[in-house]
C-alpha positions in Angstrom: 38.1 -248.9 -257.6 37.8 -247.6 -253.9 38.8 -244.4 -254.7 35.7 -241.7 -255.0 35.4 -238.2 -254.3 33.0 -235.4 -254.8 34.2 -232.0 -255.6 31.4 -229.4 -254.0 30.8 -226.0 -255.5 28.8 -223.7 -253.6 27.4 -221.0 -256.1 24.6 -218.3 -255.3 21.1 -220.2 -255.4 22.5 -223.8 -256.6 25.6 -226.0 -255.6 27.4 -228.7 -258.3 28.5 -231.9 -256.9 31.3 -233.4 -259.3 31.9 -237.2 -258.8 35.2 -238.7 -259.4 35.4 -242.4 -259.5 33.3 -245.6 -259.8 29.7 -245.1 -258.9 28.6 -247.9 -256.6 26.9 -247.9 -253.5 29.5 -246.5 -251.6 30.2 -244.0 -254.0 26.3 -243.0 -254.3 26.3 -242.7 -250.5 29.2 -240.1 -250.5 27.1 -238.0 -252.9 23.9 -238.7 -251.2 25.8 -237.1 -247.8 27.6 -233.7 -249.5 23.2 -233.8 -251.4 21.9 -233.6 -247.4 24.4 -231.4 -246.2 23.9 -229.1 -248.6 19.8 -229.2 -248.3 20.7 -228.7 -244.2 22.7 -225.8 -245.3 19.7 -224.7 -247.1 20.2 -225.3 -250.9 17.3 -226.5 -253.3 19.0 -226.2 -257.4 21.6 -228.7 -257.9 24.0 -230.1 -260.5 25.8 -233.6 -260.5 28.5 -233.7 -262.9 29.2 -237.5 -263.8 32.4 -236.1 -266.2 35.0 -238.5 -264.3 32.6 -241.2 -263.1 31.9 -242.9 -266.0 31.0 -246.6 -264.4 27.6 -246.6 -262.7 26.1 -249.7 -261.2 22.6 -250.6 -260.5 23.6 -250.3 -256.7 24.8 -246.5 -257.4 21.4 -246.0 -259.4 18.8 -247.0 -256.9 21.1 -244.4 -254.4 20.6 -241.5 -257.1 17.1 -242.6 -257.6 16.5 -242.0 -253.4 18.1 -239.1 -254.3 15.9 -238.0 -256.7 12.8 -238.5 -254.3 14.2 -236.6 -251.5 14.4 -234.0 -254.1 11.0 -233.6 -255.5 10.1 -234.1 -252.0 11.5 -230.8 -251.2 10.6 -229.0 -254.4 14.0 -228.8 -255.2 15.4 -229.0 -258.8 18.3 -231.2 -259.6 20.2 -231.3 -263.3 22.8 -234.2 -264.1 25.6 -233.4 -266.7 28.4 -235.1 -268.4 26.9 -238.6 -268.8 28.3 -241.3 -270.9 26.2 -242.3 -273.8 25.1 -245.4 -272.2 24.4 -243.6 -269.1 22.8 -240.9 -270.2 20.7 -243.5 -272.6 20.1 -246.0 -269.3 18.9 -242.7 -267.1 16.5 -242.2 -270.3 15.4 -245.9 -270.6 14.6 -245.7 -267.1 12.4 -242.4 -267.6 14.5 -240.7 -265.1 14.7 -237.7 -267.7 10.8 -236.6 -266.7 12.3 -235.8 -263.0 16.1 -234.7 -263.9 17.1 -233.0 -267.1 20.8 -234.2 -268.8 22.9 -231.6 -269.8 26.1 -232.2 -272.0 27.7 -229.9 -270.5 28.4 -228.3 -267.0 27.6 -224.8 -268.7 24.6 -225.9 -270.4 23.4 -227.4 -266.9 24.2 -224.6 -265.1 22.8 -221.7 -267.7 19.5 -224.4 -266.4 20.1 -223.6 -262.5 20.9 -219.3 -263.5 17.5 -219.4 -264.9 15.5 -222.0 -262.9 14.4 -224.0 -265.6 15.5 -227.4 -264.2 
C-alpha cells in the first residue's frame, strides 16, 4: 500500500494528473506537489484521473479538498474522471460536484478542458 505514483501529461492549455495507488495522505500530497508545480509552471485546466486509485480515505479527501481551494482561488478549472461508484457517489454526497465536474471517462473529461467548460 506504499506504492503511489502520478503519471503527468502536459497538453496545450491543461495537464492530467493520473494516480496509481492508494489515496491516503501521502498519496494526496504527491498529487497536491505535481498540482503546484504545474500551477508554477503556469497551468490553470486540469484533469485527475482516479482510473487505478480506487481506495480513497478521508485523509486523501480533505488533501483533494485543499486542492480544490487553491483552485478556485486561482480561477483555475479542475475535472476528476474515472471514479469508482462509491467515490464518485461520496465526492457527490459531499457536494464536491458544484466545484469539480466527474467525467467517466478521460475523453469525456478532457473534450471538458478542449472547450473550457469545466
Amino acid at each position: 500500500m506504499d506504492r503511489f505514483a502520478v503519471e503527468v501529461v502536459r497538453e496545450p492549455g491543461f495537464a492530467v494528473l493520473r494516480t496509481d495507488g492508494y489515496i491516503n495522505n501521502l498519496g494526496a500530497e504527491r498529487i497536491e506537489r505535481e498540482y503546484d508545480t504545474l500551477v508554477n509552471e503556469g497551468y490553470r485546466r486540469f484533469i485527475i484521473n482516479f482510473a487505478r486509485s480506487p481506495i480513497l480515505n478521508s485523509m486523501g479527501l480533505a488533501i483533494l479538498l485543499g486542492i480544490i481551494e487553491k483552485n478556485l482561488d486561482l480561477g483555475g478549472e479542475l475535472v476528476f474522471c474515472c471514479l469508482t461508484e462509491v467515490n464518485a457517489e461520496t465526492m457527490e454526497i459531499m457536494d464536491i460536484t458544484q466545484y469539480v465536474p466527474l467525467c467517466t471517462t478521460e475523453a469525456e473529461a478532457r473534450a471538458r478542458c478542449e472547450t473550457g467548460s469545466a
